[in-house]
C-alpha positions as CSV (number, residue, x, y, z in Angstrom):
1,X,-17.3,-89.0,4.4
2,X,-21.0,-90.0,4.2
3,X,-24.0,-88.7,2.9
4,X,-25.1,-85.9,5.7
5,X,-21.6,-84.8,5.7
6,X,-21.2,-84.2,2.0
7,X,-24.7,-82.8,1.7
8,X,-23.3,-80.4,4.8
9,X,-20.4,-78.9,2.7
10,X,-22.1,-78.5,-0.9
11,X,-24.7,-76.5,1.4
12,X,-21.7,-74.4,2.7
13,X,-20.3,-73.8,-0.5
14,X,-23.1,-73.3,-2.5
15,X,-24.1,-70.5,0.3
16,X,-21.1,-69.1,0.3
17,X,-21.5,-69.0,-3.5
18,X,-25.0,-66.9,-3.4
19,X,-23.6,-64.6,-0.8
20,X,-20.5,-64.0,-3.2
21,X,-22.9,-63.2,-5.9
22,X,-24.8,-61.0,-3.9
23,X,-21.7,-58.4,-4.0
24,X,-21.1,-59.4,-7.6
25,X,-25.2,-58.7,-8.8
26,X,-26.3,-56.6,-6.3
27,X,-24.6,-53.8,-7.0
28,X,-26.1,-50.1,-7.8
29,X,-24.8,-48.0,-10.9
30,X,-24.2,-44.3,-10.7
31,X,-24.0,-42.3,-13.8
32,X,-22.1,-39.0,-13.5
33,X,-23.0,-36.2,-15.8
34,X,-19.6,-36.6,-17.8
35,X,-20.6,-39.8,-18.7
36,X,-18.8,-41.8,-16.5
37,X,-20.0,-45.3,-14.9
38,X,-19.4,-45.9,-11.5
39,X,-20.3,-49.4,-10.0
40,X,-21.3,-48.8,-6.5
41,X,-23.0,-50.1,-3.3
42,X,-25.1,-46.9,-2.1
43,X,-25.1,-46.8,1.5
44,X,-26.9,-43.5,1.9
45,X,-29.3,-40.8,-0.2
46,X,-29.9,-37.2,1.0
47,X,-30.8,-33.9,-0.5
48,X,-27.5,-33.1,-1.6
49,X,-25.5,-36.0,-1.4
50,X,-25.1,-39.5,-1.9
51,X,-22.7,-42.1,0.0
52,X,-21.6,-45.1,-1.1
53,X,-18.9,-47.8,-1.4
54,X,-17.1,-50.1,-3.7
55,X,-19.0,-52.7,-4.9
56,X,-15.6,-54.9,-4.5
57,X,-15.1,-53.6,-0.9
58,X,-18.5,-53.6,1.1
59,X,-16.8,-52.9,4.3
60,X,-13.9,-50.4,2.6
61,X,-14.2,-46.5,2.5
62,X,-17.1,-44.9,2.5
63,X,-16.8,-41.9,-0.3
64,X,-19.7,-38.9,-0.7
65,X,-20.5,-37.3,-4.2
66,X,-22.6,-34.1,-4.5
67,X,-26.1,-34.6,-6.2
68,X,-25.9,-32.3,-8.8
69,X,-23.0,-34.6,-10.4
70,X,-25.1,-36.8,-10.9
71,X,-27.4,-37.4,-14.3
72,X,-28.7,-41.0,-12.9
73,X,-28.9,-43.6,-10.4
74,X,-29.4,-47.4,-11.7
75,X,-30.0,-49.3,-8.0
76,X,-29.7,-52.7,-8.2
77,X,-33.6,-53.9,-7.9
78,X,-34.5,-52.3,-10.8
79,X,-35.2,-48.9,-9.7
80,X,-33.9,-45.8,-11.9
81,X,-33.9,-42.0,-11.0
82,X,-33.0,-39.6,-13.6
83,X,-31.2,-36.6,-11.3
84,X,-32.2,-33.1,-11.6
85,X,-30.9,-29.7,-9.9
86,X,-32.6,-29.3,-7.2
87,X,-34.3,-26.2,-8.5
88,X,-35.5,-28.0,-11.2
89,X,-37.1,-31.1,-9.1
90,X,-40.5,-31.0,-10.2
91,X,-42.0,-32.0,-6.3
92,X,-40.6,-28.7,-4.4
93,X,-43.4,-26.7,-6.6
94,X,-46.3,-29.3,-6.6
95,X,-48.1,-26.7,-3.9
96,X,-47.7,-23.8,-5.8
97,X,-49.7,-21.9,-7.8
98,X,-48.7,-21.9,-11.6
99,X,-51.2,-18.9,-12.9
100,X,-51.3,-15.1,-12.7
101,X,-53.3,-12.5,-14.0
102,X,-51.5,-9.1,-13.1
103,X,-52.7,-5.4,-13.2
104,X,-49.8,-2.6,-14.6
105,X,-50.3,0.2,-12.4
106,X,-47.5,2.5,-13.8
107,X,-49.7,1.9,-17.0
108,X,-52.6,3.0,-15.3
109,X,-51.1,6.5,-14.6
110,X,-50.3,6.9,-18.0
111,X,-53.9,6.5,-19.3
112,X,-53.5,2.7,-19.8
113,X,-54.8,-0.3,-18.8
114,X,-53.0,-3.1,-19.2
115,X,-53.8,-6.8,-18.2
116,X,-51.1,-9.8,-18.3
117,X,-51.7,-13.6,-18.3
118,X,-49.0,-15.6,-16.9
119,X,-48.5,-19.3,-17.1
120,X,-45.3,-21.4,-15.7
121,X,-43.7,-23.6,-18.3
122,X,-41.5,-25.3,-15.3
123,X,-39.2,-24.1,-12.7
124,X,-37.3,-21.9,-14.6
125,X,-39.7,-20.6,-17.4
126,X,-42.7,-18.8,-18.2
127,X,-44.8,-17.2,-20.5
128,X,-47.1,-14.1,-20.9
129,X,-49.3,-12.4,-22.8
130,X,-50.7,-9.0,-22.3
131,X,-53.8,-7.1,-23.4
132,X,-53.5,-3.3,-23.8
133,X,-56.4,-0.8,-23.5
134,X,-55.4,3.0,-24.6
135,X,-57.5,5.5,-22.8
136,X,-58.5,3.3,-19.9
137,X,-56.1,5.3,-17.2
138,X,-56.0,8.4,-14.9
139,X,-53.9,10.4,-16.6
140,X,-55.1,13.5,-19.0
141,X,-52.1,14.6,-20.6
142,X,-53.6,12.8,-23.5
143,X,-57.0,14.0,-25.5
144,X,-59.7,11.4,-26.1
145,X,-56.8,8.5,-26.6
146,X,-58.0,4.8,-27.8
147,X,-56.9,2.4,-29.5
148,X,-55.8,-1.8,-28.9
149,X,-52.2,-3.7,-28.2
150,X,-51.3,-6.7,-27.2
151,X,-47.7,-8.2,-26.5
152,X,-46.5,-11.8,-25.9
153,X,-43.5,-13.1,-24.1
154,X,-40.8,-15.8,-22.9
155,X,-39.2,-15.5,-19.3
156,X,-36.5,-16.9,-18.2
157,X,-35.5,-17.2,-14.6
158,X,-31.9,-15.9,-13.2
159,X,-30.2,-16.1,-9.9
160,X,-30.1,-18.7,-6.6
161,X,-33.7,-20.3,-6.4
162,X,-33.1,-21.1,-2.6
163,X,-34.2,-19.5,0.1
164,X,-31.1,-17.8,2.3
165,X,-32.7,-19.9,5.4
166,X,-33.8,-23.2,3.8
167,X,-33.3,-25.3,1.7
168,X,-36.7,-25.7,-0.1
169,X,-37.2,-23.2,-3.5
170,X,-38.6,-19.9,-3.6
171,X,-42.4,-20.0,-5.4
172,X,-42.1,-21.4,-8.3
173,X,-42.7,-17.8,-10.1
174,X,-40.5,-16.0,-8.0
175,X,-37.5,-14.4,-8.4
176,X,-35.3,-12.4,-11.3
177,X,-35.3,-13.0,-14.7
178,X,-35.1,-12.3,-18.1
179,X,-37.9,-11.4,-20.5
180,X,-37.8,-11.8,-24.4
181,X,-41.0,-10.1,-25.5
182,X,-42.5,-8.8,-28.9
183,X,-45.8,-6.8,-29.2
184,X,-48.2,-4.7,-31.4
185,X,-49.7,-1.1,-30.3
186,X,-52.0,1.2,-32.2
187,X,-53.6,4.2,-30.5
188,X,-55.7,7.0,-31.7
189,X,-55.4,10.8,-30.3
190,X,-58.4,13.6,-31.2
191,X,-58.1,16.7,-29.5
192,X,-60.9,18.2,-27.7
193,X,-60.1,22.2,-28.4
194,X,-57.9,21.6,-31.8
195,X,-59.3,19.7,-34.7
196,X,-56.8,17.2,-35.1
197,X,-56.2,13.2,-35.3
198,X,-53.2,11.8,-34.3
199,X,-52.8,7.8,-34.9
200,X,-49.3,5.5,-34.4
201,X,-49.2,2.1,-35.5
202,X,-46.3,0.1,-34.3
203,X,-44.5,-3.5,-33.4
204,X,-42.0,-3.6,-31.1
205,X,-39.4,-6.4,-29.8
206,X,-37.0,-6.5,-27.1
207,X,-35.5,-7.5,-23.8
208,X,-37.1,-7.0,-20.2
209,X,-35.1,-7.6,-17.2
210,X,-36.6,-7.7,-13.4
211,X,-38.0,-9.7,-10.1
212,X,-41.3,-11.3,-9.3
213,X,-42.0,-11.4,-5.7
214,X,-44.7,-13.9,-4.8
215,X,-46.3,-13.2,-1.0
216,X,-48.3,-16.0,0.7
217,X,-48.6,-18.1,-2.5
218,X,-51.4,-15.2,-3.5
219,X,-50.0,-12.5,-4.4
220,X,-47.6,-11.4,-7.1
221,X,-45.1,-7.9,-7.0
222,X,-43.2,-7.6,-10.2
223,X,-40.9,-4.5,-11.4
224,X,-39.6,-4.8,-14.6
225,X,-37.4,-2.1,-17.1
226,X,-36.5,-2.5,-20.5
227,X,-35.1,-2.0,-24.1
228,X,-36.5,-2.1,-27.2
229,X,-36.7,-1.5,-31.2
230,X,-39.9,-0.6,-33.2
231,X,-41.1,0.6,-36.7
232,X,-43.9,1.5,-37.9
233,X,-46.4,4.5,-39.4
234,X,-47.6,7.7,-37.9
235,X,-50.2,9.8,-39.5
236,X,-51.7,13.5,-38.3
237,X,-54.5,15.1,-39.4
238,X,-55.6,18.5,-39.1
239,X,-58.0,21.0,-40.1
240,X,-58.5,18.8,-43.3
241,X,-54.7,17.9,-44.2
242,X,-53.0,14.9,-43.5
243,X,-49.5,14.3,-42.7
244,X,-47.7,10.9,-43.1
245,X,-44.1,9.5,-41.6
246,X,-44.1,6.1,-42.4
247,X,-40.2,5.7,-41.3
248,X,-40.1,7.6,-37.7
249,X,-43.1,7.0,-36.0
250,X,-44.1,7.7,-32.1
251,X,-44.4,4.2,-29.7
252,X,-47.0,5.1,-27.1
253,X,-47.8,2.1,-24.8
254,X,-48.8,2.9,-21.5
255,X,-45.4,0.9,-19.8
256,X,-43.4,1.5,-22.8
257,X,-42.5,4.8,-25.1
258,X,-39.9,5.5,-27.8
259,X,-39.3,7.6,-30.6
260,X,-36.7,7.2,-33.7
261,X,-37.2,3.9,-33.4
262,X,-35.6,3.0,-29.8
263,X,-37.9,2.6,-27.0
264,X,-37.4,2.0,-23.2
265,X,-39.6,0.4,-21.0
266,X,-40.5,0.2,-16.9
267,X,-43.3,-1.5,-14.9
268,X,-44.8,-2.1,-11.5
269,X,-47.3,-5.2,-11.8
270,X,-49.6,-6.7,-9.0
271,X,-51.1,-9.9,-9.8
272,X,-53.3,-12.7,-7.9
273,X,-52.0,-16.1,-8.7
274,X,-54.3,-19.2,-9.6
275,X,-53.9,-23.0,-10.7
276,X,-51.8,-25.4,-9.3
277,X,-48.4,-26.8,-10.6
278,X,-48.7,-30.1,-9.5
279,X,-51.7,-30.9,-11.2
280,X,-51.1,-29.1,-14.5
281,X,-47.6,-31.6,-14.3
282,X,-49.8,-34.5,-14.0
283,X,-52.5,-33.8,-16.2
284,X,-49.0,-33.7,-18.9
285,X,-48.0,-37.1,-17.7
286,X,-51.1,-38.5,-18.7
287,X,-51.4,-36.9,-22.4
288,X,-48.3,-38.4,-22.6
């Protein structure tokens, strides 16, 4: 055997060796959610899915796992994606608006005004706070009423985030949910024909539940109900005597009343939405 011939067949077999290592190194890594290490040769990535083959068997069976199985994908350049639901994926909501001020209108008709600020935390979160003005309503029922609140809360979403005829998310503020929420309200009553003064302090927590329809990434509907527990102090004056119950007061609060320390609460909100998601995500990623 000569030279050319022997330089001929290490070439062969040192191709043959690369190409072997190829299947042995190139291989991509999935990480199931359990834990669980699978060595793999992806063939194909889509929404929902991901296909893929032995990385022993290139040619062999071609098997499909479901997406939200997944906690991580290790592809063998280098490349790493950490798996999310897809409700959760951060780039379905980079159009959306991620800000809301909202006007209670069932406060309004109860001599109320009351104003909430919204902000989205991510897709399933957000939280509120609310200014309340007594006096600032419609409704007479109550004589020269005044007085401050204010209330703060945590929501959590509930239910499908998909639309029935898509798959891309509802808004990112849309939808049912849960509301933990804690607040202060203290109002001031003087009647017009009888001398008297009527004043509750009180703090409140509880638990909201309802939905948050958002229309033309504008506009927000939300219609809420709720339970609560309060304490607090009540005093009445009149013609010159003053009357204190410190243990059973009265929780006036335009969207929410109680008495004996329960109260129950209900809502309709419409809001106009502000911001942007995707840029209050980056501007995060670059405190970071």
């Amino acid at each position: 055997m000569n030279f050319k011939q022997n330089f001929l067949v290490i070439f062969i077999t040192c191709l043959c060796c690369l190409l072997g290592s190829g299947n042995l190194f190139g291989q991509d890594v999935i990480i199931k959610k359990d834990g669980k290490k699978m060595k793999v040769i992806i063939k194909e990535v889509s929404d929902t899915e991901i296909k893929y083959v032995d990385y022993r068997d290139v040619e062999g069976v071609v098997f499909v796992m479901d997406r939200a199985l997944i906690r991580e994908i290790k592809f063998s350049y280098g490349e790493k994606i950490k798996e999310e639901g897809p409700n959760q994926d951060r780039a379905y909501y980079v159009d959306d608006r991620n800000q809301n001020i909202k006007l209670n209108f069932t406060a309004i008709a109860n001599n109320f005004t009351i104003l909430t600020y919204e902000r989205v935390i991510d897709p399933s979160s957000s939280w509120e706070v609310s200014l309340k003005i007594p006096g600032l309503g419609v409704n007479n029922n109550f004589d020269n009423l005044s007085g401050i609140g204010f209330s703060a809360g945590y929501k959590l979403k509930i239910g499908s985030v998909f639309k029935r005829d898509g798959y891309r998310p509802k808004h990112i503020s849309e939808g049912g949910y849960f509301r933990l929420l804690a607040g202060y309200t203290f109002t001031k009553e003087e009647g017009n024909r009888a001398n008297f003064e009527d004043t509750n302090s009180s703090a409140h927590f509880g638990i909201e539940v309802g939905k948050q329809w958002i229309v033309s990434n504008r506009a927000a509907f939300d219609l809420y109900a709720g339970f609560h527990y309060f304490g607090g102090s009540n005093k009445f004056q009149s013609n010159g005597a003053t009357f204190d119950n410190p243990g059973s007061s009265q929780l006036i609060g335009g969207d929410i009343y109680g008495d004996s320390n329960i109260a129950f609460s209900i809502g309709f909100r419409i809001g106009g939405l502000f911001g942007n998601y995707g840029k209050a995500t980056e501007k995060k990623k670059k405190r970071k």
